[in-house]
PLY file of the C-alpha trace (Angstrom):
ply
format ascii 1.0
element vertex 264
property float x
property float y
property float z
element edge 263
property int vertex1
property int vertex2
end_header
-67.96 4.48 45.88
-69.45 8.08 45.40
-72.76 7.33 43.97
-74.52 10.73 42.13
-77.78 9.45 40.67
-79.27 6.56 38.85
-81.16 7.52 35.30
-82.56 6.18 32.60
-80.57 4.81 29.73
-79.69 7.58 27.13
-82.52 6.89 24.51
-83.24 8.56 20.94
-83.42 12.14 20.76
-85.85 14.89 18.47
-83.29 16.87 17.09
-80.20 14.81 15.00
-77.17 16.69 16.78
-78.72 15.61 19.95
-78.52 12.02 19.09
-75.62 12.21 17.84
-74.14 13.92 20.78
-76.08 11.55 23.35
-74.63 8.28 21.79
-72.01 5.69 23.51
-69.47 4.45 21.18
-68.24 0.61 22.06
-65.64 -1.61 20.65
-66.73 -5.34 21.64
-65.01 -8.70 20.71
-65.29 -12.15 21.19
-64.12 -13.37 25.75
-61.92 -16.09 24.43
-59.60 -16.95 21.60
-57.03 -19.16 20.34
-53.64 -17.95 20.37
-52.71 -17.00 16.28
-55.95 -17.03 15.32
-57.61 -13.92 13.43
-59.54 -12.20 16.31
-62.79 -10.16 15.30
-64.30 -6.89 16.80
-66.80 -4.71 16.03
-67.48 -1.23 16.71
-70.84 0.60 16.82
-72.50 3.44 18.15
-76.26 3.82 19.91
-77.85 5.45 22.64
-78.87 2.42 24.35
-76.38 -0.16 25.19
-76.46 -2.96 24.28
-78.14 -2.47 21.13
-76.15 -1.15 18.19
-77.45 1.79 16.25
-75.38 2.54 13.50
-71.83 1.80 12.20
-68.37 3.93 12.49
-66.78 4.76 9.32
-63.20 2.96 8.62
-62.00 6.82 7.93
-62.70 8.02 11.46
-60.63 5.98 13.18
-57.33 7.64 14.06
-55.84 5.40 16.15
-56.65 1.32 17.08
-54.74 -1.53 17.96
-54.16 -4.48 20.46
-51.59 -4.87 23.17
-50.47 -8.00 24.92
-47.41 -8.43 27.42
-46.27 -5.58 25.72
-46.40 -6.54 21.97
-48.79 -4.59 20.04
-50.74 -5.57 16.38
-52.65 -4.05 14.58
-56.69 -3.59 14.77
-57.51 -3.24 10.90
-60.78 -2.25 9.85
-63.28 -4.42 7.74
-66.41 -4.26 6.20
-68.70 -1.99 7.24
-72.48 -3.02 8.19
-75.35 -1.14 9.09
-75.02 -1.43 12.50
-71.02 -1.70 12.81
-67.82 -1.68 11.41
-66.14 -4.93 12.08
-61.95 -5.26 13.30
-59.79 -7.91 12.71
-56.31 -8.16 15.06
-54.05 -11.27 13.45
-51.54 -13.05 15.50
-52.33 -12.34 18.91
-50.02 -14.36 21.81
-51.33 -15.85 24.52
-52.42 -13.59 27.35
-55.41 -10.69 28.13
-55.46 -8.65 24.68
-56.15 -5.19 25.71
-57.74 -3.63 22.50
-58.64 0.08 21.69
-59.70 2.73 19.23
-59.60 6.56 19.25
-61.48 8.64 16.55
-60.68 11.93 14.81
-62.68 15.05 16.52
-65.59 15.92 15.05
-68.41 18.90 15.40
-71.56 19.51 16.07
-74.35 22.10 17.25
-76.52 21.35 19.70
-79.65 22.32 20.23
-79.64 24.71 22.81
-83.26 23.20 23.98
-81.56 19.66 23.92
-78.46 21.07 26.54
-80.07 20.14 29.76
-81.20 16.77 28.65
-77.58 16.23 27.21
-75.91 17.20 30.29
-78.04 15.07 32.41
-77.74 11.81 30.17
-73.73 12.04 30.47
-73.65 13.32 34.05
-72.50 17.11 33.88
-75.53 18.28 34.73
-73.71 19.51 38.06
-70.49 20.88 36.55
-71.32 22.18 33.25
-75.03 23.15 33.92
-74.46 26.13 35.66
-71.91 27.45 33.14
-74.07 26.89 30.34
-76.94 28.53 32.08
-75.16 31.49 33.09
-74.28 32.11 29.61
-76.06 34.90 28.23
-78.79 34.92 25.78
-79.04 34.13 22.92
-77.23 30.56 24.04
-75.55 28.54 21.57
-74.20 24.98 21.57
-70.76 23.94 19.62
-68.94 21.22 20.76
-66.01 19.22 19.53
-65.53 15.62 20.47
-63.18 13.09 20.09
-64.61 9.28 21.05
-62.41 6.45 22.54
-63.18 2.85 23.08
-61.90 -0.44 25.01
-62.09 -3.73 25.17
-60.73 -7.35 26.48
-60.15 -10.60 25.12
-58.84 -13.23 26.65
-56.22 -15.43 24.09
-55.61 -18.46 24.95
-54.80 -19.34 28.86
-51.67 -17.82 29.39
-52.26 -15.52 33.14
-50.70 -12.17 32.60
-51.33 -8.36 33.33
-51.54 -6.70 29.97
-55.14 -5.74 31.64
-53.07 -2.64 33.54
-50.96 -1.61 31.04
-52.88 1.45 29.61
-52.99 2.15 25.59
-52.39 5.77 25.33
-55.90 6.80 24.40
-56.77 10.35 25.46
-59.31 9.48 27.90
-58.81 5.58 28.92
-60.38 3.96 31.52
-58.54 1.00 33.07
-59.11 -1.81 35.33
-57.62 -2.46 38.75
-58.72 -6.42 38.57
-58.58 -8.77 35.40
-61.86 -7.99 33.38
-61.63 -11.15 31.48
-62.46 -13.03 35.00
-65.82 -11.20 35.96
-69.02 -13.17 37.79
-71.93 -11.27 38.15
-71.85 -9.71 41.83
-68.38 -8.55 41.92
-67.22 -5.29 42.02
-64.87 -3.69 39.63
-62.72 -0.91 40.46
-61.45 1.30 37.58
-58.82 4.14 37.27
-59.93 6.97 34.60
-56.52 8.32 32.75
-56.34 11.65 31.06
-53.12 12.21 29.13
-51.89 8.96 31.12
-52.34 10.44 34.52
-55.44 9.76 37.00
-58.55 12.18 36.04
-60.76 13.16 39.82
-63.63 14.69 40.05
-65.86 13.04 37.00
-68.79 11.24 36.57
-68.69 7.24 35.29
-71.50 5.69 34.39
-72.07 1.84 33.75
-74.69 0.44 31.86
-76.66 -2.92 31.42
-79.33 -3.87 29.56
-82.77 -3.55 31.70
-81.20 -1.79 33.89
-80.76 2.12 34.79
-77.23 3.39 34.37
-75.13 4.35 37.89
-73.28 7.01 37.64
-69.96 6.74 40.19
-67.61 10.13 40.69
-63.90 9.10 40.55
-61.95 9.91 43.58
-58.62 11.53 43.74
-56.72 8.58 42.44
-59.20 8.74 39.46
-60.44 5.43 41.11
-63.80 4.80 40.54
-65.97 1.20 41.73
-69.39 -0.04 40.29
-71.04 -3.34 41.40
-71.82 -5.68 38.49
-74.89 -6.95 39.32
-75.90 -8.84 36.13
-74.30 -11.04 33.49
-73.76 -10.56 30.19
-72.51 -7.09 28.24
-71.96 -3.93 30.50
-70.41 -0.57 29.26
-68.56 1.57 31.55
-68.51 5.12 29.98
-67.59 8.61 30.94
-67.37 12.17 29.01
-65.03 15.06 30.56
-66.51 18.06 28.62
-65.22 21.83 29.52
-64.80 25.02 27.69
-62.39 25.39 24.68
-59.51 26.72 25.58
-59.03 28.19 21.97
-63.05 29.25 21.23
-64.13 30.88 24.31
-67.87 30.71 23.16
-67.57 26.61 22.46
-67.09 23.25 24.04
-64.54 20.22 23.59
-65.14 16.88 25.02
-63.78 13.21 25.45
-65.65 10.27 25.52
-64.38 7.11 26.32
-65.82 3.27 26.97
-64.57 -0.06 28.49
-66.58 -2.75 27.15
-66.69 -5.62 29.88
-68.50 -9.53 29.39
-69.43 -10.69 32.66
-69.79 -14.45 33.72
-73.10 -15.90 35.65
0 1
1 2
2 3
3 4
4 5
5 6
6 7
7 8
8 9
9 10
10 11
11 12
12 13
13 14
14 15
15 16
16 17
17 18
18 19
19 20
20 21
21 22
22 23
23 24
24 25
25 26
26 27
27 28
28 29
29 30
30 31
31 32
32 33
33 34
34 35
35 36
36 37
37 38
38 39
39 40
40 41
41 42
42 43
43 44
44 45
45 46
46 47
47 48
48 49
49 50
50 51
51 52
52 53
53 54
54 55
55 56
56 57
57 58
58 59
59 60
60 61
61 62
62 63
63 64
64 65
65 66
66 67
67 68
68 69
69 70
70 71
71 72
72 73
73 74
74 75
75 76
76 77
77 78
78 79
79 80
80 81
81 82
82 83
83 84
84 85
85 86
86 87
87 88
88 89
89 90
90 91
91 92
92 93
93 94
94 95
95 96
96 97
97 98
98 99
99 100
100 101
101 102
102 103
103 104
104 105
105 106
106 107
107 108
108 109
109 110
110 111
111 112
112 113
113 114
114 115
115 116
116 117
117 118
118 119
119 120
120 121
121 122
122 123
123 124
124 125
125 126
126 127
127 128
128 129
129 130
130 131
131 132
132 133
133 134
134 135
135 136
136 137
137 138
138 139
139 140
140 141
141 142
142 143
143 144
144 145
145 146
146 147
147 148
148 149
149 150
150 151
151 152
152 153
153 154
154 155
155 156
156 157
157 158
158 159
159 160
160 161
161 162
162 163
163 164
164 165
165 166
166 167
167 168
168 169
169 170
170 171
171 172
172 173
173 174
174 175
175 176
176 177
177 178
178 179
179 180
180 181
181 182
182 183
183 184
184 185
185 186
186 187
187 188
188 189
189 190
190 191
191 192
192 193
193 194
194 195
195 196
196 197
197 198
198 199
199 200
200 201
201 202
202 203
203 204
204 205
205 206
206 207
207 208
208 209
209 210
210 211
211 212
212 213
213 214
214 215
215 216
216 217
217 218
218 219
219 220
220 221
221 222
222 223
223 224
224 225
225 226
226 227
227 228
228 229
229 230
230 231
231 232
232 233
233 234
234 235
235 236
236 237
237 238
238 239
239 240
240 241
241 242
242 243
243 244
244 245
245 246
246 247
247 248
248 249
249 250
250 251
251 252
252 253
253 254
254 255
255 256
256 257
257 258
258 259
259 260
260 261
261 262
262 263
């Protein structure tokens, strides 16, 4: 495990497109359900997990849905509340329901007083900090992101592996061990996929309430460990952010996030 710091959880910024850009996206469902029975999710954003800030709209979604042993249904958006937009999957069988939702890009500008403070919150402060800094002056931040999110529910008590079958998201993070069996103390090993093939070299982070995040650098088999210390909610997230290859001057980025219940 290739520790690179420990910081404080990402918390509110000044400026709006700092916030904005700061913020963890998370889809989160019930552990267990019964097999055929309407299954519901919600998905929020905030820059503090576990506490929701605000809700996704049902028109940003471009891709969700739930996959077990193979079959896939649908993730259909619901009402939307202040603080989230809830899911509904119907009909699930019996097994680990791997569930997951990719949003369209979207753009912002940054700050370029806010940069530093962005880059350290998500863990580029290493790679990207000296490319933004030898930019020269007058700096300015544009960035386009697309957001992914994960999650686990176990239906009914059927023992399968749908937990390794990855769902085509951009940036996915998988795990190597069931995540619907966690205890507090174990340690979960993860593979980060780009395109569907292992992602080295970038910083994971995992968060739990009370506690400061740990950010973990995947190895060359995009492998990357954390121990999971606590029960109750954790959020392992990541952002690969580089250069656009189209706008010279600008910045793209993933996001992605593996929502994970673990067991005293």
């Amino acid at each position: 495990m290739h520790t690179l710091s420990r910081g404080a959880l990402a918390v509110p910024l000044v400026f709006a497109a700092a916030v904005v850009a700061a913020h963890d996206t998370w889809l989160s469902g019930p552990a267990t359900a019964m097999p055929g029975a309407p299954v519901p999710f919600q998905l929020t954003s905030g820059g503090a997990f576990p506490a929701p800030d605000h809700a996704i709209e049902a028109s940003r979604i471009a891709k969700s849905l739930c996959r077990v042993d193979g079959q896939e249904a649908p993730l259909r958006a619901g009402a939307r509340m202040r603080q989230a937009l809830r899911l509904r999957a119907r009909d699930l069988p019996a097994g680990v329901a791997a569930c997951g939702v990719a949003l369209h890009p979207r753009t912002l500008d940054l700050d370029p007083a806010e940069v530093e403070h962005y880059l350290e919150e998500i863990g580029a402060s290493g790679t990207i900090g000296p490319r933004w800094k030898a930019l020269p002056s007058p700096r300015k931040w544009r960035e386009t992101y697309v957001k992914h999110a994960k999650a686990f529910t176990r239906v009914g008590t059927k023992e399968n592996a749908s937990w390794t079958e990855p769902l085509g998201l951009g940036l996915e993070i998988v795990p190597v061990a069931d995540p619907t069996r966690l205890r507090a103390g174990a340690t979960l090993a993860v593979r980060l996929l780009k395109g569907g093939r292992p992602l080295a070299g970038l910083a994971l982070r995992a968060a739990h309430a009370g506690q400061p995040a740990a950010f973990v650098t995947t190895g060359a088999d995009g492998q990357a460990s954390f121990v999971l210390d606590a029960p109750g909610p954790w959020l392992i997230a990541g952002t690969e952010l580089r250069p656009s290859a189209a706008r010279p001057s600008e910045w793209e980025s993933d996001f992605t996030t593996l929502h994970l219940d673990v067991a005293k």
